[in-house]
N, C-alpha and C positions, 0 to 999 in steps of 0.2 A: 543386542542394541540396534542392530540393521532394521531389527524385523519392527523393530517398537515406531522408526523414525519411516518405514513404509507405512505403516499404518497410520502414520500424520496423513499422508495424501486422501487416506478413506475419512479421513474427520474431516479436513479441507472440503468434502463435498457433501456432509451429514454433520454437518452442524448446524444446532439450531440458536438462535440469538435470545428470543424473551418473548415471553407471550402478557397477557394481564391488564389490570389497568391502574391508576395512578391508585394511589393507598388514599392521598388528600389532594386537597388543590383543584380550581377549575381548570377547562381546558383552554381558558385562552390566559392565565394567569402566566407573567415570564417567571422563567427558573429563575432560584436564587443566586446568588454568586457566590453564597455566602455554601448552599451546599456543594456547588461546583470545587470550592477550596477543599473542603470535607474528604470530598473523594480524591482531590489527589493528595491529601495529607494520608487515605486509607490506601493510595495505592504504594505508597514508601510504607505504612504498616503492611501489606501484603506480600514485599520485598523486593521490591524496587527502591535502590539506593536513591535515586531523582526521581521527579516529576514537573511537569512543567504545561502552561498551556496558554493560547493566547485565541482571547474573544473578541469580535468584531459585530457590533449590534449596529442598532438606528440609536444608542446612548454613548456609543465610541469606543474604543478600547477597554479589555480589560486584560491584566498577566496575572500571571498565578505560580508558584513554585511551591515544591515541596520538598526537604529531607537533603544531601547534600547531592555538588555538582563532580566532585573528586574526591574520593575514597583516600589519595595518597595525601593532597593539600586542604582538603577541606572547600566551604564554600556553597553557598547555597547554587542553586540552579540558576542558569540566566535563561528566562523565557523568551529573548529574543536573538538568543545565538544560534549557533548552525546545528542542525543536525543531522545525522544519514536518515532518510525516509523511505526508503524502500521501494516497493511495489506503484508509489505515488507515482514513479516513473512512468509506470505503464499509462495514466492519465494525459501525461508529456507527448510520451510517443504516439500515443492513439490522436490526440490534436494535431498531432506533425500529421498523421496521417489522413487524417479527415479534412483537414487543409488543402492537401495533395488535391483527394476526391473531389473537394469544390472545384478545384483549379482542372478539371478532368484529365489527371495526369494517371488517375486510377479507378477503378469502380471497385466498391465495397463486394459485388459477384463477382470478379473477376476470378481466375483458379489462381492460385499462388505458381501452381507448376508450369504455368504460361509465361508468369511473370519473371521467375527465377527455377527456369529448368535445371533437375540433378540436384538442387537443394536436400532435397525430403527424398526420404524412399519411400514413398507412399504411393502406388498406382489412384486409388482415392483422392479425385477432387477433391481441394481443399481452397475455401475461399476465403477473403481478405478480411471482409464480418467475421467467418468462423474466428480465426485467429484473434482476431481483438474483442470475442467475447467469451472465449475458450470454450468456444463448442464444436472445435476442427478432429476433435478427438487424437491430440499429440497427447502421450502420457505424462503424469507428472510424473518428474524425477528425482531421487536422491541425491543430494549436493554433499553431504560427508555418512559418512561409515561408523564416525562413533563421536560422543561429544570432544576429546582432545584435539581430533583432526580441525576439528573448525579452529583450535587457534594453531595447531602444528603448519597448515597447511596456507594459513594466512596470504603469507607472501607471495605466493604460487600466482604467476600470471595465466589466465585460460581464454585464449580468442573465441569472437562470435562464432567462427564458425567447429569450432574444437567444441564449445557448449553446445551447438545446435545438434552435434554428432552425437555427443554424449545423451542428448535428450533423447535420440531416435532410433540411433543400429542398434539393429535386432532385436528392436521395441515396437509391437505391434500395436495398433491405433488402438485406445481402446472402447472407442464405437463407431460408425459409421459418421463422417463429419456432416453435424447439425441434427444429430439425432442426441444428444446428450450434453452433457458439462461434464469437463474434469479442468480445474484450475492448472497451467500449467506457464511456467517462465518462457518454455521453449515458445511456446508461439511469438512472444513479445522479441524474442531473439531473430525470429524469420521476418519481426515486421520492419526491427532495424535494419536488418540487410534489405530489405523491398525500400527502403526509404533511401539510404543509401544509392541504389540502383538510380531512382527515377529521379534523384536529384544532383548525383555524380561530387557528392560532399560528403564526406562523413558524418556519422549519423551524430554526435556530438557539437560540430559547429550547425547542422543544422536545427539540432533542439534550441539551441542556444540562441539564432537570430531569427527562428520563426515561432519560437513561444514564450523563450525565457526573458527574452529583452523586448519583446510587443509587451509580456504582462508585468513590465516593471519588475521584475525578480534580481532584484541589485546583489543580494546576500546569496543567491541560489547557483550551484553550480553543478558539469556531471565530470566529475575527476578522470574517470575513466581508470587508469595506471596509477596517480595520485594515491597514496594510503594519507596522509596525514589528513587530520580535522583539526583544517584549524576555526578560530573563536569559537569554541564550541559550545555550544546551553549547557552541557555536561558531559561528562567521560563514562560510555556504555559498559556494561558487565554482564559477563555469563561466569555459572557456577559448573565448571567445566573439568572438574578432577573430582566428584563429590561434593557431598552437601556438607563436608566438615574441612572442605580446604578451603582458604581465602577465592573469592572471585578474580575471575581474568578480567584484567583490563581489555577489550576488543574494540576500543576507540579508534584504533590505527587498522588501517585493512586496506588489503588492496581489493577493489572490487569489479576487477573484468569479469568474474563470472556472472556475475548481474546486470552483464554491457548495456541491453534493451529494456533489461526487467526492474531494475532496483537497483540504478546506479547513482542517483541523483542526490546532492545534497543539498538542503534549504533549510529557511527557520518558518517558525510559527506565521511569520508576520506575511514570508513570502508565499508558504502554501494559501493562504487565505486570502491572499492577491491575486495569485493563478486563478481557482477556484471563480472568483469573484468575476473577473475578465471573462472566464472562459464562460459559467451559466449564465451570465447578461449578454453573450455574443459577439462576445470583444476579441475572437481568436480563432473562431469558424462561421463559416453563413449558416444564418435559418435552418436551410434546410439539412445539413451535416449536423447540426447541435439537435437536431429531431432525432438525428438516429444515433446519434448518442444517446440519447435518453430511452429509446425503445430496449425495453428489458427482457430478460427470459428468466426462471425462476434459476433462484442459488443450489436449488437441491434442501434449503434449509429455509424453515418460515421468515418473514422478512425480510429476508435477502436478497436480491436480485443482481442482474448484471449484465450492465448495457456494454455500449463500445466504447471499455476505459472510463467506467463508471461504475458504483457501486451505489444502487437503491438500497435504503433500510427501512421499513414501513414500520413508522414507530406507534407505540401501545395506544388504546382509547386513552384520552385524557391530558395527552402530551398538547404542548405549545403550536407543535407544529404534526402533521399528520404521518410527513417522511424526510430522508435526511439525505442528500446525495453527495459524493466523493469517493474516497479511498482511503484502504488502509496500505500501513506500508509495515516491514516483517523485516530486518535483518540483527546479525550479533549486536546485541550490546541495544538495540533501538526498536521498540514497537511505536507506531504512531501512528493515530486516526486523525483521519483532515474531513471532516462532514457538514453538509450548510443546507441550508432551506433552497426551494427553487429556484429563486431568486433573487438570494445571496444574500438574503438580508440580513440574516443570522449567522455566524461562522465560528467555528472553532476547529483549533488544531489543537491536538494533546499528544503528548508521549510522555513512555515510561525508559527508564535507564538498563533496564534488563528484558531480555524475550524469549529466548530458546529454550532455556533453563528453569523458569518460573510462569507456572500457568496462574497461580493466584494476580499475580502482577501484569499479567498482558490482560486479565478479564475485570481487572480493576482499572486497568486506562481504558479499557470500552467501557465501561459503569463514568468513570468521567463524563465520558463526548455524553453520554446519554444526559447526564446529567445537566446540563448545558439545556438542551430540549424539553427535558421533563422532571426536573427538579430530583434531591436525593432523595427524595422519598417515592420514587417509582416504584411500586411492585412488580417489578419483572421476573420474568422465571429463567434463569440461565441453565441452559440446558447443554454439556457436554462442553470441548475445548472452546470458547469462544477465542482466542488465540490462534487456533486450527485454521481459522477462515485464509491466513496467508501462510499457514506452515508445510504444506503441499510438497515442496522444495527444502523444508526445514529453513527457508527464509524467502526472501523479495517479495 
């Protein structure tokens, strides 16, 4: 079981997304909503107990639900309640941080080990770009040992800098930093602490009054210690004893070990606000939202990855040519937040289960897609598409 959930991190950097082009339809045609629903009613046939999703065009709103929101009471999905979104974090912290660098309280070359001497045992440069586009060469790491732990272990608090250790002793780089990609949390852990430092706040109230309340994110919050979700869109599931035991409720969690990486909670309505704020320039100057945007390849076709950004270079035929955001990866919660350059387009989707169910995390990416290029896309899904945030087995 160890050796299966190491080998997540080798798919996290060799996975491919979809290749092909549209089966019908022109290319400046809008997707339907009508197959956007399709696929999240296929991603509950896939086994994901919910689904949910919420669209933001130049037509306005639109929600979408699938399949139920509690396994114990029943209820459909609310597309506009909270939920844990993961790795979307790291989109949070990298704006905290690109803030900073306008403000020249940091430079994107700066060495980390300048910054925050004794951190890292790495004699290797490692610079503040690397870090925030995981090319510092910090390994990905193991966050549990076998699927029970992840709910046995729930409650277990683990500080930033107890995570950063665990990321690092007597884990060699595993390539020279900026010669490579390995997806990894720990960096997002080191950028907490660097943001911390230079701003003498906790890294929490500072996401809070320099991204979360600038981009209107009323419903969005990062718990930190907090386990409860409350209003939730739905109650998340992992199949965590076997495929023939009831699913675990994994709604409730504490999530310090995700502090920088994948702490954050929000709903559909607020990711799409972020988003929106941030690629219009409502949350960094010009010239930082530039080098957000400069990418370096994912290891896998159409994928990319800027600073706290993720490019998807979608198939000939689609609405729009590429998709930028993030995906987010923990128990109980997969969810893609993806929009056009210029925000015009947006969508946020999730699924009710992740860890456990790879048909269900590659059917909530077949959603967002769908959203861009209609159900009838011919793509070619090739290997975990899931994988792309399971690296760490979540965030």
């Amino acid at each position: 079981m160890k050796r299966m959930f190491r080998g997540m991190a080798a798919l996290a950097a060799c996975t491919a997304l979809f290749s092909g082009t549209l089966a019908t339809g022109s290319a400046t045609a809008a997707p339907s909503r009508d197959g956007l629903q399709k696929a999240l009613d296929a991603a509950v046939a896939a086994g994901s107990p919910g689904a949910y999703a919420g669209v933001l065009d130049q037509g306005g709103q639109w929600y979408g639900q699938s399949g139920v929101g509690d396994l114990a009471q029943g209820g459909a999905p609310d597309p506009r309640g909270r939920i844990r979104v993961g790795s979307i974090t790291k989109t949070v912290v990298a704006t905290a941080v690109l803030q900073l660098a306008g403000e020249s309280k940091v430079g994107l070359e700066d060495r980390i080990q300048d910054r925050l001497p004794g951190l890292l045992p790495y004699a290797e440069p490692i610079t503040v770009r690397q870090l925030l586009q995981h090319t510092s060469g910090i390994p990905a790491t193991d966050r549990w040992n076998s699927l029970p732990e992840v709910d046995t272990t729930r409650w277990r608090h683990q500080s930033p800098d107890e995570t950063i250790r665990k990321g690092t002793e007597g884990k060699p780089l595993s390539f020279p930093p900026g010669q490579g990609l390995v997806y990894s949390n720990t960096n997002y852990a080191v950028l907490g602490k660097l943001v911390e430092k230079l701003t003498g706040t906790d890294l929490n109230t500072v996401l809070q009054r320099r991204v979360l309340d600038k981009a209107g994110m009323r419903d969005s919050s990062l718990p930190y210690r907090y386990p409860h979700l409350d209003r939730a869109a739905a109650r998340g599931y992992e199949k965590l004893y076997g495929p023939d035991v009831p699913p675990t409720d994994v709604t409730d969690y504490e999530m310090s070990r995700f502090w920088g990486s994948g702490n954050l909670v929000s709903t559909t309505d607020d990711l799409n606000r972020f988003f929106r704020t941030l690629l219009t320039g409502g949350l960094v100057p010009a010239a930082q939202l530039a080098e957000m945007r400069k990418t370096v390849p994912g290891g896998v076709g159409g994928l990319e990855y800027g600073l706290g950004l993720m490019r998807i270079r979608l198939p000939q035929g689609c609405a729009v040519p590429e998709a930028w955001g993030f995906n987010g990866s923990v128990p109980g919660y997969n969810t893609w937040s993806m929009h056009t350059a210029d925000a015009a387009r947006q969508i946020s989707v999730g699924v009710t289960t992740n860890l456990t169910s790879e048909p269900a995390r590659t059917a909530g990416l077949r959603a967002m897609i769908a959203e861009f290029c209609g159900q009838g896309a011919a793509y070619d899904v090739i290997g975990d598409i899931g994988a792309i945030e399971m690296s760490q087995y979540s965030a």
